[in-house]
PyMOL Python script that loads the backbone (N, CA, C, O; Angstrom):
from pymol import cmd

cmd.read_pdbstr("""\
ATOM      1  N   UNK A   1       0.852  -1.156   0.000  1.00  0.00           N
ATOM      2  CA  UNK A   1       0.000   0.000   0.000  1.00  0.00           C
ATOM      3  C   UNK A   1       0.905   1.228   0.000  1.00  0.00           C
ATOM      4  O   UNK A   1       1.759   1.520   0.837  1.00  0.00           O
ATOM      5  N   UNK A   2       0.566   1.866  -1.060  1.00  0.00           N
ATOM      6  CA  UNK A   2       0.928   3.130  -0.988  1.00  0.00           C
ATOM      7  C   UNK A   2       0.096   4.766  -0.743  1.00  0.00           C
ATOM      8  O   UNK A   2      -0.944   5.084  -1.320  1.00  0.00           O
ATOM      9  N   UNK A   3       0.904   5.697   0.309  1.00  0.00           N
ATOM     10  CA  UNK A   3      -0.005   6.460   0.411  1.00  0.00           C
ATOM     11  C   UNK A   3       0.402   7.458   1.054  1.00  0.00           C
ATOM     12  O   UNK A   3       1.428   7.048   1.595  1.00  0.00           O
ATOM     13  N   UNK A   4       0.141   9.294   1.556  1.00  0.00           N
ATOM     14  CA  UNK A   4       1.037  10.088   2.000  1.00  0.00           C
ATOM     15  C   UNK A   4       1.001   9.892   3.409  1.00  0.00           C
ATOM     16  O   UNK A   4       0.071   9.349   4.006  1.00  0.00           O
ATOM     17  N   UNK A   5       1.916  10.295   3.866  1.00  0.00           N
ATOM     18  CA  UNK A   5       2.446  10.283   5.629  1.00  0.00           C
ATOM     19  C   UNK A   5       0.705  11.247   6.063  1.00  0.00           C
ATOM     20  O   UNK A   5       0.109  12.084   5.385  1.00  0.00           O
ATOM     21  N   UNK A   6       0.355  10.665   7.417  1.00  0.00           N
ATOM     22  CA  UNK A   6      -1.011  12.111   7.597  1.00  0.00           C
ATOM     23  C   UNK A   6      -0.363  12.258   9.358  1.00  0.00           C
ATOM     24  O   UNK A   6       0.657  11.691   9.751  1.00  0.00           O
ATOM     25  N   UNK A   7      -1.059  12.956  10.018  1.00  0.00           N
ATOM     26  CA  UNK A   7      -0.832  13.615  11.262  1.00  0.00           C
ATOM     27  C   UNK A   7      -0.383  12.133  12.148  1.00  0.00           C
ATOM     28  O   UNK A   7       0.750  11.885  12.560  1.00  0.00           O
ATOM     29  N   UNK A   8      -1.735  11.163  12.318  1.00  0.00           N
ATOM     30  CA  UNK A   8      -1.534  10.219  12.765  1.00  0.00           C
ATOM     31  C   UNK A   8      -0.414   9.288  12.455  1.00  0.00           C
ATOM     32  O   UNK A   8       0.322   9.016  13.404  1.00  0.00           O
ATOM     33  N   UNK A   9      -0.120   8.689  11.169  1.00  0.00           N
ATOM     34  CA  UNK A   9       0.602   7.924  10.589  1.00  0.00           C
ATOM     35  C   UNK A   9       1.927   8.576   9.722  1.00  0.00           C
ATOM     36  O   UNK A   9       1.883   8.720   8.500  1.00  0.00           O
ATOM     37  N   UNK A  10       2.896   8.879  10.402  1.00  0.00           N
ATOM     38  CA  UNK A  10       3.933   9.977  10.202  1.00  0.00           C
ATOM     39  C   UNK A  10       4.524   8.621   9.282  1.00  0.00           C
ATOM     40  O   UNK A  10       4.180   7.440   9.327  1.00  0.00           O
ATOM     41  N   UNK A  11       5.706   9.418   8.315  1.00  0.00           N
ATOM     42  CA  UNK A  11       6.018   9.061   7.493  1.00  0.00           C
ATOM     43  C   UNK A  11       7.149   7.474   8.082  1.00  0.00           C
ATOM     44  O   UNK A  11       8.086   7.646   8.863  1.00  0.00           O
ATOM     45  N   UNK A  12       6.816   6.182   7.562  1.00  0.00           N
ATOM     46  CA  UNK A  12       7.426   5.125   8.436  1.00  0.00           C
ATOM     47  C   UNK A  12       8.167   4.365   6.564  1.00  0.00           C
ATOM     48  O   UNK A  12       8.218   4.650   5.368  1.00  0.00           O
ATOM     49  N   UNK A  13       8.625   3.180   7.674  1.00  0.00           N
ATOM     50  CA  UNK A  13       9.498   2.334   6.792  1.00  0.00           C
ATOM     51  C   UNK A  13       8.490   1.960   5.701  1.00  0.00           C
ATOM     52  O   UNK A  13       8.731   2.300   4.543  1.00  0.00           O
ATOM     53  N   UNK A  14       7.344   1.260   6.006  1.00  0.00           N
ATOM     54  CA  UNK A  14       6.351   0.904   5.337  1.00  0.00           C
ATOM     55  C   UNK A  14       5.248  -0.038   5.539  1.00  0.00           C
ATOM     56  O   UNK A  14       5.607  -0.900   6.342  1.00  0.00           O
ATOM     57  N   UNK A  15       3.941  -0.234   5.093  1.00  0.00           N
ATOM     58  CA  UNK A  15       3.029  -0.181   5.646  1.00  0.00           C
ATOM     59  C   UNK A  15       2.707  -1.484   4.305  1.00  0.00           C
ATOM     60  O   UNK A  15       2.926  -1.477   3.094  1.00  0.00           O
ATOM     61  N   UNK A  16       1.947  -2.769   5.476  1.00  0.00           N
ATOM     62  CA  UNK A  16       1.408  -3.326   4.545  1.00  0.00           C
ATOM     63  C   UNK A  16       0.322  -3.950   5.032  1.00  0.00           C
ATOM     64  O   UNK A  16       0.200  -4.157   6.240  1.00  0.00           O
ATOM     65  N   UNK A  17      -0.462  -4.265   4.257  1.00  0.00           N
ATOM     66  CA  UNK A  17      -2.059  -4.741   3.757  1.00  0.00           C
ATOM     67  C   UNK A  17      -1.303  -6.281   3.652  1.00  0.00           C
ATOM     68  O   UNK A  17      -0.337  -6.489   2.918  1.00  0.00           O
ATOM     69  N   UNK A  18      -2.085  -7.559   4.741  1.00  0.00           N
ATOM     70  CA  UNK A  18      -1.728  -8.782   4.311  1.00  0.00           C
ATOM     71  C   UNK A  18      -3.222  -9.491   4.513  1.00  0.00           C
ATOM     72  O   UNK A  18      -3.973  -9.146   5.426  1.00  0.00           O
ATOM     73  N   UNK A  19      -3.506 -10.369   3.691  1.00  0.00           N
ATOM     74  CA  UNK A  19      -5.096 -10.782   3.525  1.00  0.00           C
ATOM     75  C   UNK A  19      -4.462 -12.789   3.978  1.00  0.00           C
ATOM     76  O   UNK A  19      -3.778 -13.486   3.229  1.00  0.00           O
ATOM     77  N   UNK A  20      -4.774 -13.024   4.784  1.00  0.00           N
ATOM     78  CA  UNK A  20      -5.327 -13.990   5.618  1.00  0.00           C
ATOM     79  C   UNK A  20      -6.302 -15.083   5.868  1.00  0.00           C
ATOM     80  O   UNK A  20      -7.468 -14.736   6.053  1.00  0.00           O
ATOM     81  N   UNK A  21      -5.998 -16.407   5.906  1.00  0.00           N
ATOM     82  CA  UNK A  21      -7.316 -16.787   6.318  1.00  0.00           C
ATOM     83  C   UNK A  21      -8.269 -16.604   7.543  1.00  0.00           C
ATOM     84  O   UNK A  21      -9.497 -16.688   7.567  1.00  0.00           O
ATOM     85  N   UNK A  22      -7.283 -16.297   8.676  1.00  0.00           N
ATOM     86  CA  UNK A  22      -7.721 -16.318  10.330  1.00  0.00           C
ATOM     87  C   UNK A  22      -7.403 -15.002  10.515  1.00  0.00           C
ATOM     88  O   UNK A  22      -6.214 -14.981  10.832  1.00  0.00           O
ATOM     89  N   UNK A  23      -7.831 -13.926  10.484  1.00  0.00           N
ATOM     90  CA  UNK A  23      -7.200 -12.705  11.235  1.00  0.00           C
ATOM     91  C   UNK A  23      -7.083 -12.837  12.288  1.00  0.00           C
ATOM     92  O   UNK A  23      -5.901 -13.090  12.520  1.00  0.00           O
ATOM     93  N   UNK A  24      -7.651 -12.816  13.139  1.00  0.00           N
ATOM     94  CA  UNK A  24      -7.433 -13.415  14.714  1.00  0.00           C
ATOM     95  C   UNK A  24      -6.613 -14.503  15.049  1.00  0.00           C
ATOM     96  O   UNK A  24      -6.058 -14.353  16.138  1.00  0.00           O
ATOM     97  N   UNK A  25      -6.408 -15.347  14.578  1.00  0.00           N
ATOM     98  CA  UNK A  25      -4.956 -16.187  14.660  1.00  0.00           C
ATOM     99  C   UNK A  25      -3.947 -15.670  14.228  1.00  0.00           C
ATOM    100  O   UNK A  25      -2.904 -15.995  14.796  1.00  0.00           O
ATOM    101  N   UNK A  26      -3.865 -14.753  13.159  1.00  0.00           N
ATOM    102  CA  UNK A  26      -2.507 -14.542  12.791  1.00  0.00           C
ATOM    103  C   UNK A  26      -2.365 -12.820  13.822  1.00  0.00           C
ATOM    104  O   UNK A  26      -1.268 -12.323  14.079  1.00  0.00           O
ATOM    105  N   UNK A  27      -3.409 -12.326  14.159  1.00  0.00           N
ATOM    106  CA  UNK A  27      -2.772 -11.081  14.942  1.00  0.00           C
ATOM    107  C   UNK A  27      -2.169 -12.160  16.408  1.00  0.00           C
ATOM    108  O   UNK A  27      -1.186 -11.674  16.967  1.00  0.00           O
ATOM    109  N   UNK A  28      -2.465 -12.937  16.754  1.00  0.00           N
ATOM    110  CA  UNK A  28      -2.017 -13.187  18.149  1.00  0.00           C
ATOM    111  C   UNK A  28      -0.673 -13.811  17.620  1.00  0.00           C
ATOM    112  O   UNK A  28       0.340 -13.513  18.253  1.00  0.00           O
ATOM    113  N   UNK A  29      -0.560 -14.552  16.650  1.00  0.00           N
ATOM    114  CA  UNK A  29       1.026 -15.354  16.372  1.00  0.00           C
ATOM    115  C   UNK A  29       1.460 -14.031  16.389  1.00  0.00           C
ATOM    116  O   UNK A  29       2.070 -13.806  17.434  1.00  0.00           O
ATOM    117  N   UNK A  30       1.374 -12.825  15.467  1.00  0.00           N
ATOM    118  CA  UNK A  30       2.143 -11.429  15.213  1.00  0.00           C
ATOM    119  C   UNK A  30       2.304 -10.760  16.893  1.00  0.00           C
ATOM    120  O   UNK A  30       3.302 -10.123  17.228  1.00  0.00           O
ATOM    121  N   UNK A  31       1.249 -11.015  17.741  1.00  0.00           N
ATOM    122  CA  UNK A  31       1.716 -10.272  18.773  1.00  0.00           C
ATOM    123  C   UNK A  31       2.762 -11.157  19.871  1.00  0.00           C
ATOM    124  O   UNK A  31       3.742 -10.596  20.361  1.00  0.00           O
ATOM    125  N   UNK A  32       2.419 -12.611  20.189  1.00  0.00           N
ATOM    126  CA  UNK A  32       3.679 -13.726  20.280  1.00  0.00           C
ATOM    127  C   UNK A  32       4.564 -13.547  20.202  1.00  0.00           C
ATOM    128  O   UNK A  32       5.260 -13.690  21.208  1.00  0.00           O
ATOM    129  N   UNK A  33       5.274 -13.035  18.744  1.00  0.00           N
ATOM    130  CA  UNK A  33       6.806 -12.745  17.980  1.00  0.00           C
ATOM    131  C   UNK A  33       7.152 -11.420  18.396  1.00  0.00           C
ATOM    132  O   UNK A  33       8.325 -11.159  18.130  1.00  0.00           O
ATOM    133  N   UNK A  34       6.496 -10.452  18.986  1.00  0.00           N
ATOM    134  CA  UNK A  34       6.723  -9.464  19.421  1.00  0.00           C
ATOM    135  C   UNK A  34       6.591  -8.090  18.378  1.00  0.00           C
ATOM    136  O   UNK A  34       7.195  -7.018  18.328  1.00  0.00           O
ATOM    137  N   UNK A  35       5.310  -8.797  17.458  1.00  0.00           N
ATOM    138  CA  UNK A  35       4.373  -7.358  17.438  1.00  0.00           C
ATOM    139  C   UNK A  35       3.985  -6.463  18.821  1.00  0.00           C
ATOM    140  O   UNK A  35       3.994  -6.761  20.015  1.00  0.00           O
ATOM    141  N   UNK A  36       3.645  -5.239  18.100  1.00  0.00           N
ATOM    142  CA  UNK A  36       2.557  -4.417  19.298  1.00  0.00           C
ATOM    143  C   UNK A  36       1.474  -3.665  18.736  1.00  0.00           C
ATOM    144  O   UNK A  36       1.656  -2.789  17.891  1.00  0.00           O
ATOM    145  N   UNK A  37       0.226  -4.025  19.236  1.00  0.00           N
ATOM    146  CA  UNK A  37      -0.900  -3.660  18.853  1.00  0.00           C
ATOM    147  C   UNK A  37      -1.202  -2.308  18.211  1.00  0.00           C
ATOM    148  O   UNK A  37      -0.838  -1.372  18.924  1.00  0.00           O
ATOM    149  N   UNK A  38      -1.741  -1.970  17.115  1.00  0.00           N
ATOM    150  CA  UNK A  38      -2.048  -0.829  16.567  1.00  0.00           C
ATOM    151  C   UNK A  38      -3.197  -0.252  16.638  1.00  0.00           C
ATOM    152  O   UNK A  38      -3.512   0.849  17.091  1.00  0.00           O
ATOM    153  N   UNK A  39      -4.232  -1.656  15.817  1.00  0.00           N
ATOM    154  CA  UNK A  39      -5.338  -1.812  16.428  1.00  0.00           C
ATOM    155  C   UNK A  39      -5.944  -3.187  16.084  1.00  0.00           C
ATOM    156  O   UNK A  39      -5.757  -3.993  15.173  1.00  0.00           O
ATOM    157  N   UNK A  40      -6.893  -3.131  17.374  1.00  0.00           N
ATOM    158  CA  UNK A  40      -7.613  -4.327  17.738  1.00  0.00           C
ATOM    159  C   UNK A  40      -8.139  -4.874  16.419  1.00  0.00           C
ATOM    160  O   UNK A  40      -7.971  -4.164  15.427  1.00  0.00           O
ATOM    161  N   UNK A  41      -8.912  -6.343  16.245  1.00  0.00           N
ATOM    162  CA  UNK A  41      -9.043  -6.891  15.052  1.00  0.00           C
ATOM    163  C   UNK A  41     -10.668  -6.427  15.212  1.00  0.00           C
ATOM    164  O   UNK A  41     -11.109  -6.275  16.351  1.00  0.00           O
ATOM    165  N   UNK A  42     -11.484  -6.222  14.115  1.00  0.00           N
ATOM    166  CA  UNK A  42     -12.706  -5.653  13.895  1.00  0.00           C
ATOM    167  C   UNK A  42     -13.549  -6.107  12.673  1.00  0.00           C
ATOM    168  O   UNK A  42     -13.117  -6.657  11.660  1.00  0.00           O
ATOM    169  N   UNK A  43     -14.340  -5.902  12.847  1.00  0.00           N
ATOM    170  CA  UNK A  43     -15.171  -6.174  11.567  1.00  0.00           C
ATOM    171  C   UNK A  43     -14.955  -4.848  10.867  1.00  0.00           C
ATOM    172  O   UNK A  43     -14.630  -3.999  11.697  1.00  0.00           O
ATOM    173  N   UNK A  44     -15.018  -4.386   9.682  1.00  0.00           N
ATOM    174  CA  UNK A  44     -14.921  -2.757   8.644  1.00  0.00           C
ATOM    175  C   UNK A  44     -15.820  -3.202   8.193  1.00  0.00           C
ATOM    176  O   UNK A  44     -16.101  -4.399   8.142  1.00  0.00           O
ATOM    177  N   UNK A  45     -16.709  -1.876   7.600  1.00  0.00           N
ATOM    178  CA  UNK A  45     -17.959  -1.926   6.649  1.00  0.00           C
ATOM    179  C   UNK A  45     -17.698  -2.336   5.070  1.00  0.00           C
ATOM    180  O   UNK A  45     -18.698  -2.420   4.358  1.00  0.00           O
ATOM    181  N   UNK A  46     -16.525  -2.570   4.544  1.00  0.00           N
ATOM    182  CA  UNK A  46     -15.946  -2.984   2.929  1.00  0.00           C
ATOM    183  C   UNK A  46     -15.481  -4.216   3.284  1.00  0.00           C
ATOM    184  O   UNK A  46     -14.586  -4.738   2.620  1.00  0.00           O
ATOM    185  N   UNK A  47     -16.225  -5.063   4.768  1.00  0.00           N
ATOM    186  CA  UNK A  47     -16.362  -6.461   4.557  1.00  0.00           C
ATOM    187  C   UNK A  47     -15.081  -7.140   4.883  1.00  0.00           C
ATOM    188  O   UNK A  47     -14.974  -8.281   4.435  1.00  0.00           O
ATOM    189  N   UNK A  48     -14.208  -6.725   5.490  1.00  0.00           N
ATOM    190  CA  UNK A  48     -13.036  -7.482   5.906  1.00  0.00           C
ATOM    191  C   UNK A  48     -13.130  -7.498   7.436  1.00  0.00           C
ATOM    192  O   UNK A  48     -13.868  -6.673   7.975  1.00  0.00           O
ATOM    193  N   UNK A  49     -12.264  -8.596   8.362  1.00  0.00           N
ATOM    194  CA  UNK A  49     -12.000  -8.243   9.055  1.00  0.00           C
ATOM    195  C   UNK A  49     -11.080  -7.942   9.448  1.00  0.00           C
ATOM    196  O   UNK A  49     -10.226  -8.764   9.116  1.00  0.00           O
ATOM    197  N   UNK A  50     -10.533  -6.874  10.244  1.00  0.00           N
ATOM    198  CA  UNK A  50      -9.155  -6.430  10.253  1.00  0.00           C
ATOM    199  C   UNK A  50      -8.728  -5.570  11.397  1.00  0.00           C
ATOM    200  O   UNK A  50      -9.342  -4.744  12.072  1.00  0.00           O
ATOM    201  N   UNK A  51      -7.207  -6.105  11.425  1.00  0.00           N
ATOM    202  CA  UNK A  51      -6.404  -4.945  12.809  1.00  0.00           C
ATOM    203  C   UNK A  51      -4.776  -4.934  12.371  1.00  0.00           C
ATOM    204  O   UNK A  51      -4.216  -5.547  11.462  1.00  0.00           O
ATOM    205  N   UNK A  52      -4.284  -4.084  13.283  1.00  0.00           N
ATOM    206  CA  UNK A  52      -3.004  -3.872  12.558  1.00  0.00           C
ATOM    207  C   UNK A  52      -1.781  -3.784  14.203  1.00  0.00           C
ATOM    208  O   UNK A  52      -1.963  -3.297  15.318  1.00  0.00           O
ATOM    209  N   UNK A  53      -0.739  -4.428  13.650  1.00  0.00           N
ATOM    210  CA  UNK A  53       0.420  -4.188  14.387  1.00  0.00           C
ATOM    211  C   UNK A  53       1.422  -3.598  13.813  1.00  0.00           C
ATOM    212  O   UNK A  53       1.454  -3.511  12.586  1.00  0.00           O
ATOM    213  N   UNK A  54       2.454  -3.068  14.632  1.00  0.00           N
ATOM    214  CA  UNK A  54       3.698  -2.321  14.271  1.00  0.00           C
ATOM    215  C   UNK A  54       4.596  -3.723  14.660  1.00  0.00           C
ATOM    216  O   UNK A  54       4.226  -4.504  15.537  1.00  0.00           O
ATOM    217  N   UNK A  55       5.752  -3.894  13.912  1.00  0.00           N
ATOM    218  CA  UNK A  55       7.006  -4.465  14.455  1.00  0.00           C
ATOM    219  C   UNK A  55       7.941  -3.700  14.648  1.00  0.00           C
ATOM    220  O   UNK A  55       7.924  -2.481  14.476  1.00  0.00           O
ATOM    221  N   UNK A  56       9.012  -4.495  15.097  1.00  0.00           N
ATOM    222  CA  UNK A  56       9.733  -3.606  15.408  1.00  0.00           C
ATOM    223  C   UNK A  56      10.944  -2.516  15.173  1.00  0.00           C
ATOM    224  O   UNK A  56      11.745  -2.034  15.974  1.00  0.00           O
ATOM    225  N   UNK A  57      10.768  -2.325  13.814  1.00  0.00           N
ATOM    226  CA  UNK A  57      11.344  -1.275  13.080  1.00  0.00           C
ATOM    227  C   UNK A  57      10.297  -0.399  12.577  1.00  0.00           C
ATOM    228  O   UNK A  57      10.631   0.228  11.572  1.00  0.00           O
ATOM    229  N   UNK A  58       8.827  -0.138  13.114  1.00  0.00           N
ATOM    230  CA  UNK A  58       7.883   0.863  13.211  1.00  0.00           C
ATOM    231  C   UNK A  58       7.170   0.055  11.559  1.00  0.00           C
ATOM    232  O   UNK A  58       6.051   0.449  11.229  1.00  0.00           O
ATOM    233  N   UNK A  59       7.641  -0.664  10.944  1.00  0.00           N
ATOM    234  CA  UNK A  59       6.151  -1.148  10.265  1.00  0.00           C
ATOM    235  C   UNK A  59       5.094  -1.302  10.445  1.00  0.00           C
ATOM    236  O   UNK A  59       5.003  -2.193  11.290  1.00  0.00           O
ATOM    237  N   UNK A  60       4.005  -0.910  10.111  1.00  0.00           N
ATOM    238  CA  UNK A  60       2.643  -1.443  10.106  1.00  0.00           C
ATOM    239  C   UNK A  60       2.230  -2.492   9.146  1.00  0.00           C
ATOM    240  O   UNK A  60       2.272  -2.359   7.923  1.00  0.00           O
ATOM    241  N   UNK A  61       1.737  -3.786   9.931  1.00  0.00           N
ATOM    242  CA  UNK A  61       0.940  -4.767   9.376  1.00  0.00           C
ATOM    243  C   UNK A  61      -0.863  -4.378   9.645  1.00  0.00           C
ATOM    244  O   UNK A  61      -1.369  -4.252  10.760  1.00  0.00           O
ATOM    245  N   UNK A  62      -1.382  -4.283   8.713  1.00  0.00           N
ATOM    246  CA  UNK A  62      -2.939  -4.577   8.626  1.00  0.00           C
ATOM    247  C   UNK A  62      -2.878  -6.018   7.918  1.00  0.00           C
ATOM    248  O   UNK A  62      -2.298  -6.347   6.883  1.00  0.00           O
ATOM    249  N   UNK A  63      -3.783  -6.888   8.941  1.00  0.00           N
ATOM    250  CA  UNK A  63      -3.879  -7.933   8.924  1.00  0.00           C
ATOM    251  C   UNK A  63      -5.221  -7.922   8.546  1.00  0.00           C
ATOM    252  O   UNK A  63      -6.006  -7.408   9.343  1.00  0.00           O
ATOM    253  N   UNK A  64      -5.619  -8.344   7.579  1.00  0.00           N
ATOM    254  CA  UNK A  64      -7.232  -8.571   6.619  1.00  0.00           C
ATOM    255  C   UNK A  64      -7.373 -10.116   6.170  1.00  0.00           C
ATOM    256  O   UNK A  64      -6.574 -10.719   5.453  1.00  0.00           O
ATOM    257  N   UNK A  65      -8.536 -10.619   6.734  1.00  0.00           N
ATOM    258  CA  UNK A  65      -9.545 -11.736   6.001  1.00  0.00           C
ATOM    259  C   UNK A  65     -10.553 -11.152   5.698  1.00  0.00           C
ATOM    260  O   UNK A  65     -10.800 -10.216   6.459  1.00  0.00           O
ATOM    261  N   UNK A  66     -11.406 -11.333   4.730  1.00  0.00           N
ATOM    262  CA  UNK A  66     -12.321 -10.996   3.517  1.00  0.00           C
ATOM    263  C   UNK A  66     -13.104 -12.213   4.170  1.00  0.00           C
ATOM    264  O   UNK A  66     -12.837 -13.403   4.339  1.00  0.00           O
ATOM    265  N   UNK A  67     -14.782 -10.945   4.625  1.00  0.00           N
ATOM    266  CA  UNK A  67     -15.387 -12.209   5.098  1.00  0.00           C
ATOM    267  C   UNK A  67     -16.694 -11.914   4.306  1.00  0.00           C
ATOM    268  O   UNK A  67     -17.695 -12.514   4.698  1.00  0.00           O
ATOM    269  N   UNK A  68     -16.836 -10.969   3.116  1.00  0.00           N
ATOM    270  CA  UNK A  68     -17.963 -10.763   2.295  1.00  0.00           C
ATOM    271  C   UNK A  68     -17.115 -10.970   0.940  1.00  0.00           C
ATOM    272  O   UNK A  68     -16.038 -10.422   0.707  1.00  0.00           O
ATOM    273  N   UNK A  69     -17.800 -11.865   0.083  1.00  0.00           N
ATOM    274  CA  UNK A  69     -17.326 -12.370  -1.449  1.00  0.00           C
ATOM    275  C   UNK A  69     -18.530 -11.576  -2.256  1.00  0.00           C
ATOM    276  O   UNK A  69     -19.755 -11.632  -2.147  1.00  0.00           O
ATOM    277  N   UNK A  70     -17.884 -11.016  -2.885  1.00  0.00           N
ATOM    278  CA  UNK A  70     -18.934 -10.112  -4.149  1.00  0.00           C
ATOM    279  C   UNK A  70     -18.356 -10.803  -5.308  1.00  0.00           C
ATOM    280  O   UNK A  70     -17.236 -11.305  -5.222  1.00  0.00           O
ATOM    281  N   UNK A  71     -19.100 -10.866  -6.467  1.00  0.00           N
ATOM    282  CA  UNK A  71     -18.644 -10.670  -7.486  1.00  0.00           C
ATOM    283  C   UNK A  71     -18.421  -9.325  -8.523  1.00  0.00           C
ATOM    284  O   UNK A  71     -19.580  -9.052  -8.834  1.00  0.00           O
ATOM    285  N   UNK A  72     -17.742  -8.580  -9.051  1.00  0.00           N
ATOM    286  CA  UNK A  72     -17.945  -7.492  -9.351  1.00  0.00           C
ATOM    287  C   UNK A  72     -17.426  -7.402 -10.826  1.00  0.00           C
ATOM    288  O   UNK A  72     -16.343  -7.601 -11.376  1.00  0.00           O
ATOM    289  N   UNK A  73     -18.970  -6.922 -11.314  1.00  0.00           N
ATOM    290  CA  UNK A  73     -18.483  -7.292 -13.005  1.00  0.00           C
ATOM    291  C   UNK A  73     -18.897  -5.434 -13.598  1.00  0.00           C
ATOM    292  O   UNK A  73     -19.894  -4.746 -13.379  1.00  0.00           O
ATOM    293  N   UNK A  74     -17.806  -5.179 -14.276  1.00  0.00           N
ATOM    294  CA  UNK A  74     -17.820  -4.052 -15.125  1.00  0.00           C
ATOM    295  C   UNK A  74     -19.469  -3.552 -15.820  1.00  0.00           C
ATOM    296  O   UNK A  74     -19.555  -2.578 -16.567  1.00  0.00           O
TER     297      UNK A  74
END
""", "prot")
cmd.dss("prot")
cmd.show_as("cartoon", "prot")
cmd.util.cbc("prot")
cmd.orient("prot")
C-alpha cells in the first residue's frame, strides 16, 4: 500500500495490507513474535475483518480476512 504520511501515521518504513485466512490467529502469532498492537481486530464496513500491528522497526501490518465475497463485473 501506498499512500502520504497524515498527522496520525507519520512518514514510516512501510506499511502493509496482508489478507489472511484467520485474522485473529494470525494477529495473536504477530503479537507472540513481538508485534505491538495498533489496532484491535474488527469487523470494517468494505467487509473485511481487520487490525493492525507495528514491528519492530515501526512497520505497520494490517492484517485482513475478507469475510464478504462479491462478485464485481464491469
Amino acid at each position: 500500500m501506498v499512500s502520504e504520511a497524515t498527522e496520525r501515521y507519520k512518514p514510516m518504513t512501510a506499511a502493509y495490507n496482508l489478507y489472511v485466512e484467520d485474522a485473529d490467529a494470525s494477529m495473536q502469532q504477530a503479537l507472540v513474535h513481538g508485534a505491538v498492537l495498533e489496532m484491535e481486530i474488527g469487523e470494517m464496513p468494505y467487509g473485511d475483518r481487520q487490525g493492525g500491528v507495528k514491528d519492530q522497526r515501526g512497520s505497520i501490518w494490517w492484517i485482513s480476512q475478507r469475510t464478504v465475497h462479491k462478485s464485481y463485473s464491469p
